[in-house]
C-alpha positions in Angstrom: -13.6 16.8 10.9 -15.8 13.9 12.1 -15.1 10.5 11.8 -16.9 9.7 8.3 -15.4 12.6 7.1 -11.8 11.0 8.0 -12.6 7.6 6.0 -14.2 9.5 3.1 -10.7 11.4 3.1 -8.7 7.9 3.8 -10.5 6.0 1.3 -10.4 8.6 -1.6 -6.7 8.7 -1.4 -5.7 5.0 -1.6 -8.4 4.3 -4.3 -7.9 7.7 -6.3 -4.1 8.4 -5.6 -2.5 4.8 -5.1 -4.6 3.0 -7.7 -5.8 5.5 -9.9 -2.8 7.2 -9.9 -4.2 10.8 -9.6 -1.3 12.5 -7.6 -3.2 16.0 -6.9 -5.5 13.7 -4.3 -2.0 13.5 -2.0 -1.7 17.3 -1.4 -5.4 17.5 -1.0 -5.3 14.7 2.4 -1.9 14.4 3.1 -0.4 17.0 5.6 2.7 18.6 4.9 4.2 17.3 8.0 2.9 14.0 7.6 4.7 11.5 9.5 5.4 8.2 7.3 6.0 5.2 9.6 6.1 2.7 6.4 9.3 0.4 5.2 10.3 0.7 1.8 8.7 4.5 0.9 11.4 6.1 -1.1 13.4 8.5 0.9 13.9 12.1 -0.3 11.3 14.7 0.1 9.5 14.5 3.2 6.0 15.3 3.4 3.2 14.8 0.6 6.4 14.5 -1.8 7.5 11.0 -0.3 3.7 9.4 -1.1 3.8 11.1 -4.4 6.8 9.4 -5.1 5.5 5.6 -3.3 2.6 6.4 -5.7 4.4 6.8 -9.1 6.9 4.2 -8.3 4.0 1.5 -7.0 2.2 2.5 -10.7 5.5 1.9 -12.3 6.1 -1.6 -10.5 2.2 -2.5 -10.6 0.1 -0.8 -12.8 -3.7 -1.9 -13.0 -4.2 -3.0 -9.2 -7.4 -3.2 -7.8 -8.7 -2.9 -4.6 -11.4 -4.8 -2.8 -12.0 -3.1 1.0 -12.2 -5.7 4.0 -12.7 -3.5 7.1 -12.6 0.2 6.9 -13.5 2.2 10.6 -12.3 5.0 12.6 -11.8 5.6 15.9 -11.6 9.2 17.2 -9.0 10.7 14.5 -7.2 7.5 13.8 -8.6 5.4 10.4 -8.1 1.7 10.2 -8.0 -0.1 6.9 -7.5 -3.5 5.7 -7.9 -4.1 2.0 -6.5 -6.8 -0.7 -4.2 -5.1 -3.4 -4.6 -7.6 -6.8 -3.2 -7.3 -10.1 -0.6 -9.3 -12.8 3.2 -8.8 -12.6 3.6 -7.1 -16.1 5.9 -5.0 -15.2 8.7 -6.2 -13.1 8.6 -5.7 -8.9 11.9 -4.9 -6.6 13.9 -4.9 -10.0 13.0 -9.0 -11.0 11.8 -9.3 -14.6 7.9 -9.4 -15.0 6.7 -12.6 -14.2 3.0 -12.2 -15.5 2.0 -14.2 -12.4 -1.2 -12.6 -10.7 -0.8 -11.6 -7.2 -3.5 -10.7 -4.3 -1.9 -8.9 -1.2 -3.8 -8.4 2.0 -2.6 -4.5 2.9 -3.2 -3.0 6.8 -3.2 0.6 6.9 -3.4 3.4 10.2 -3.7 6.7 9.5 -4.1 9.9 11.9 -6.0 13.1 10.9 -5.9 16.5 12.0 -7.5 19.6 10.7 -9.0 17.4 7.4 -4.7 15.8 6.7 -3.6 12.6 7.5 -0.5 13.5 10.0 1.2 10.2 10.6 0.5 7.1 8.7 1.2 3.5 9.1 1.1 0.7 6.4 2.0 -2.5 6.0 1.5 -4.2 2.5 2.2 -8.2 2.7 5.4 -8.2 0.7 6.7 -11.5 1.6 3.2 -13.1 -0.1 4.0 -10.6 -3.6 7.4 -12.0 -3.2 6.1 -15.7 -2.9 3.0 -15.1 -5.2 5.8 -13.8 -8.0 8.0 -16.8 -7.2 11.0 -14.9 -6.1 11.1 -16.5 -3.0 9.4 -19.8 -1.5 6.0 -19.8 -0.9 5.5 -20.7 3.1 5.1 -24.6 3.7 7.2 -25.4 0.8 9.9 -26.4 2.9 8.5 -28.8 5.1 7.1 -30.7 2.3 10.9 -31.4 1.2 12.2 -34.7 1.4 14.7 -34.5 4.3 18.1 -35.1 3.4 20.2 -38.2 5.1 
């Protein structure tokens, strides 16, 4: 498959499968030998199973994200992707109470191809700015603007 061909496939899943939440998409791209290099996908099931179930417990957590693409290319058989992941906390994340805050994530994303499948797949979601965006932990600068104690 060429290169356009790749993204097409790349973009179709994360806008179709992780935000649309149509899980047939995952068999369709996804290999069955995928390689997952991401933290936090549930373990289990290797293969298409383990998105399927990152997908249905991310549309548990979060439902009604968007997506808003930044820089989308490919290289050879490799896909790089950087998109913002937005929604409203109405649902509760990482087992916190929903906060109805809204959130906007920046999200980096490597995928390899072969044969039409992603084979191996990198992501990194900016979970420390959900966490701060939610208030479940400080937001970054917060604690240099403390008075010091003496």
């Amino acid at each position: 498959m060429s290169t356009d061909e790749n993204v097409a496939r790349f973009k179709r899943l994360i806008e179709e499968a992780f935000f649309a939440g149509k899980l047939d998409v995952i068999d369709e791209v996804v290999a069955p030998e995928v390689q997952e290099h991401q933290w936090g996908v549930p373990p289990g099931a290797d293969g298409p199973q383990r998105i399927r179930a990152l997908v249905t417990e991310l549309h548990v957590m979060l439902p009604n994200r968007t997506c808003r693409w930044i820089h989308l290319t490919a290289d050879g058989d490799t896909v790089w992707a950087h998109f913002r992941a937005s929604g409203i906390d109405s649902h509760g994340f990482a087992g916190r109470p929903p906060t109805d805050r809204p959130y906007e994530i920046d999200v980096i994303d490597i995928a390899r191809f072969a044969n039409g499948k992603i084979v191996e797949h990198w992501g990194v979601p900016d979970r420390f700015a959900l966490l701060a965006q939610l208030g479940a932990i400080p937001a970054p600068g917060l604690a240099a603007q403390q008075p010091a104690h003496t």
